[in-house]
Residue frames as qw, qx, qy, qz and C-alpha x, y, z in Angstrom:
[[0.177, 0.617, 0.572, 0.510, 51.29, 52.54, 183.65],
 [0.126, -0.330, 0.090, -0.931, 49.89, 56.25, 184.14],
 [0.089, -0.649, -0.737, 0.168, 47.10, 56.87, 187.19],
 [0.199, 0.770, 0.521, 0.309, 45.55, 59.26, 187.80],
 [0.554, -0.709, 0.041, 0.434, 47.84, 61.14, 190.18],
 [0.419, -0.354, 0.350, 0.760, 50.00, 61.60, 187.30],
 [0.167, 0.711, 0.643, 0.231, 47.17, 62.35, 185.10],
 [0.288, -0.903, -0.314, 0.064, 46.54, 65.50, 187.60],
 [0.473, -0.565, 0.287, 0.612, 50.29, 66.67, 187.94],
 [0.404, 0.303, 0.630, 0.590, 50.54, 66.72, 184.34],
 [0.041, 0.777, 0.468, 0.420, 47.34, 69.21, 183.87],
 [0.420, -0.866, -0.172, 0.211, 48.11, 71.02, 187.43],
 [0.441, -0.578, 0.474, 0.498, 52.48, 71.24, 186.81],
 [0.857, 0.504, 0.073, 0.074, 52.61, 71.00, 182.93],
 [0.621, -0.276, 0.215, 0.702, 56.84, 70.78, 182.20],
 [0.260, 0.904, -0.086, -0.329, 58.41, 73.57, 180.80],
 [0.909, 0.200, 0.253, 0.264, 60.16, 73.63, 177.86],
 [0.211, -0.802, 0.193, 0.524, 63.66, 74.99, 176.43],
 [0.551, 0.828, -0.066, -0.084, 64.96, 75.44, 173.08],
 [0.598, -0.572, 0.375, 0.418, 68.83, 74.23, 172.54],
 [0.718, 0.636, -0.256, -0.122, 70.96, 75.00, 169.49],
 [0.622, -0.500, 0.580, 0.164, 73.54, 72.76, 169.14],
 [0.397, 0.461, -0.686, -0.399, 75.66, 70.95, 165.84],
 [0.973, -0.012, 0.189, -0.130, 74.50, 67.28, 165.12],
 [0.156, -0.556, 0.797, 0.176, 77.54, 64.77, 164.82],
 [0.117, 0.045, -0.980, -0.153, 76.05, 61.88, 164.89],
 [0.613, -0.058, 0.367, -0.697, 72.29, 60.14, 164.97],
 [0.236, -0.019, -0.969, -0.077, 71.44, 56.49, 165.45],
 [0.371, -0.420, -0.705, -0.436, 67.79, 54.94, 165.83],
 [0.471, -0.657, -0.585, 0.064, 67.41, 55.64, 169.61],
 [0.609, -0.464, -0.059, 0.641, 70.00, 58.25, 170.38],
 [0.463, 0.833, 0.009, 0.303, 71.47, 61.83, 169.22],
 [0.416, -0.634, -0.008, 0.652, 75.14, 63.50, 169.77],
 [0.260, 0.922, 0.135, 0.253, 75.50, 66.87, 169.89],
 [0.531, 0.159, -0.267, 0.788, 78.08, 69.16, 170.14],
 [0.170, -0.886, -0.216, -0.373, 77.09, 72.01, 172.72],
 [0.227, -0.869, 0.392, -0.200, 79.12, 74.47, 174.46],
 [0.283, 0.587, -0.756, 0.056, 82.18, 72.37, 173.14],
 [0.332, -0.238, 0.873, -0.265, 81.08, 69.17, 174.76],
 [0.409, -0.070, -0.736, -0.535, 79.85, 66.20, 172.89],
 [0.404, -0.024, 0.677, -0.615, 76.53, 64.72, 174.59],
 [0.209, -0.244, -0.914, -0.247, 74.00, 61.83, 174.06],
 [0.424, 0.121, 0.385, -0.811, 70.69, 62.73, 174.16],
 [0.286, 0.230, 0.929, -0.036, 67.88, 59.84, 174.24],
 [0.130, -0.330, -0.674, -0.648, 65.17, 60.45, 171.19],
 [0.344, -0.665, -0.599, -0.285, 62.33, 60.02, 173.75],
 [0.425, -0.431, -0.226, 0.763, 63.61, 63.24, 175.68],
 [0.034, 0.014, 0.352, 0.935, 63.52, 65.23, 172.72],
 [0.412, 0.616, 0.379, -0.554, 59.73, 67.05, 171.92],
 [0.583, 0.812, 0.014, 0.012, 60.87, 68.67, 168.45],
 [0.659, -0.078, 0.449, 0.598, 64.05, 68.58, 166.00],
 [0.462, 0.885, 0.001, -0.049, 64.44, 71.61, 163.32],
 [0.706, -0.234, 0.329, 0.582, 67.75, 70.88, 161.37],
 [0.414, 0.898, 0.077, -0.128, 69.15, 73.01, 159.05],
 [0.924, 0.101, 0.021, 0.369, 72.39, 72.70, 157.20],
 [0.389, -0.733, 0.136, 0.540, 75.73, 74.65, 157.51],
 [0.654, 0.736, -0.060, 0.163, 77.61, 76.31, 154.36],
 [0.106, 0.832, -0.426, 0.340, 80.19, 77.82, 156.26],
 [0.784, -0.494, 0.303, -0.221, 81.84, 74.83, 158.32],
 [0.208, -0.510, 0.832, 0.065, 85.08, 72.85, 158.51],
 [0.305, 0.225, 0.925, 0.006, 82.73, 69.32, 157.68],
 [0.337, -0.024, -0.489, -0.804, 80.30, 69.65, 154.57],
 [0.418, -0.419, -0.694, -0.410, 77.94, 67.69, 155.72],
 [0.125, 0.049, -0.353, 0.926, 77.56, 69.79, 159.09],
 [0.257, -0.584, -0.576, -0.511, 74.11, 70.12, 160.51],
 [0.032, -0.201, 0.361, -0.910, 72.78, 72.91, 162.93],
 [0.469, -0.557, -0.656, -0.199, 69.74, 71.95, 165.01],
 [0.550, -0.351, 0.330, -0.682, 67.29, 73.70, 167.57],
 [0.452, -0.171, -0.874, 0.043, 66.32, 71.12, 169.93],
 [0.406, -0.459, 0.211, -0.761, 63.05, 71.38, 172.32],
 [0.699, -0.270, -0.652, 0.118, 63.31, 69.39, 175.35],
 [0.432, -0.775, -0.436, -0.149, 62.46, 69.88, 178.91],
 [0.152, 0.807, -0.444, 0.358, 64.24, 71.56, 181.03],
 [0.888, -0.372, 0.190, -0.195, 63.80, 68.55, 183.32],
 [0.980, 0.113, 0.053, 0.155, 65.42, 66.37, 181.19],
 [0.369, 0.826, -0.160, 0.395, 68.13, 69.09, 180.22],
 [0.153, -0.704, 0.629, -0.293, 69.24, 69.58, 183.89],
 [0.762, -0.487, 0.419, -0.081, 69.25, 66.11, 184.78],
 [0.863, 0.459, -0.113, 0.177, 71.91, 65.70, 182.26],
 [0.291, 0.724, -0.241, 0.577, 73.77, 68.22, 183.59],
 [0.822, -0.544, -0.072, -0.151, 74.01, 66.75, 186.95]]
């Protein structure tokens, strides 16, 4: 569970957050892939903060959806590991 140590880090270090567009492909109950900078990637739901979709007119696939995604940058680089 939380103590209070992480209580304190939390208020003292709050995480920063970043902003990603990217194209949804695909999205199942725990999970999302995205296409970004040509590489598909799973990203876990409880990573994500906020979702803002919005659909594409102009795109090779009609049902095409463009999304901002806001997630930490924690989580962000330790994909990119």
């Amino acid at each position: 569970m939380f103590n209070l140590k992480h209580w304190l880090n939390l208020a003292t270090n709050p995480p920063e957050y970043i902003w990603i567009e990217a194209l949804l492909i695909k999205e199942i109950p725990k999970a999302l892939l995205i296409k970004f900078d040509d590489k598909k990637i799973w990203l876990p739901k409880i990573w994500i903060l906020k979702i803002e979709r919005n659909r594409l007119r102009h795109c090779e696939r009609s049902e095409a959806i463009s999304i901002k995604i806001k997630i930490s940058q924690y989580h962000w680089a330790k994909k990119f590991r």
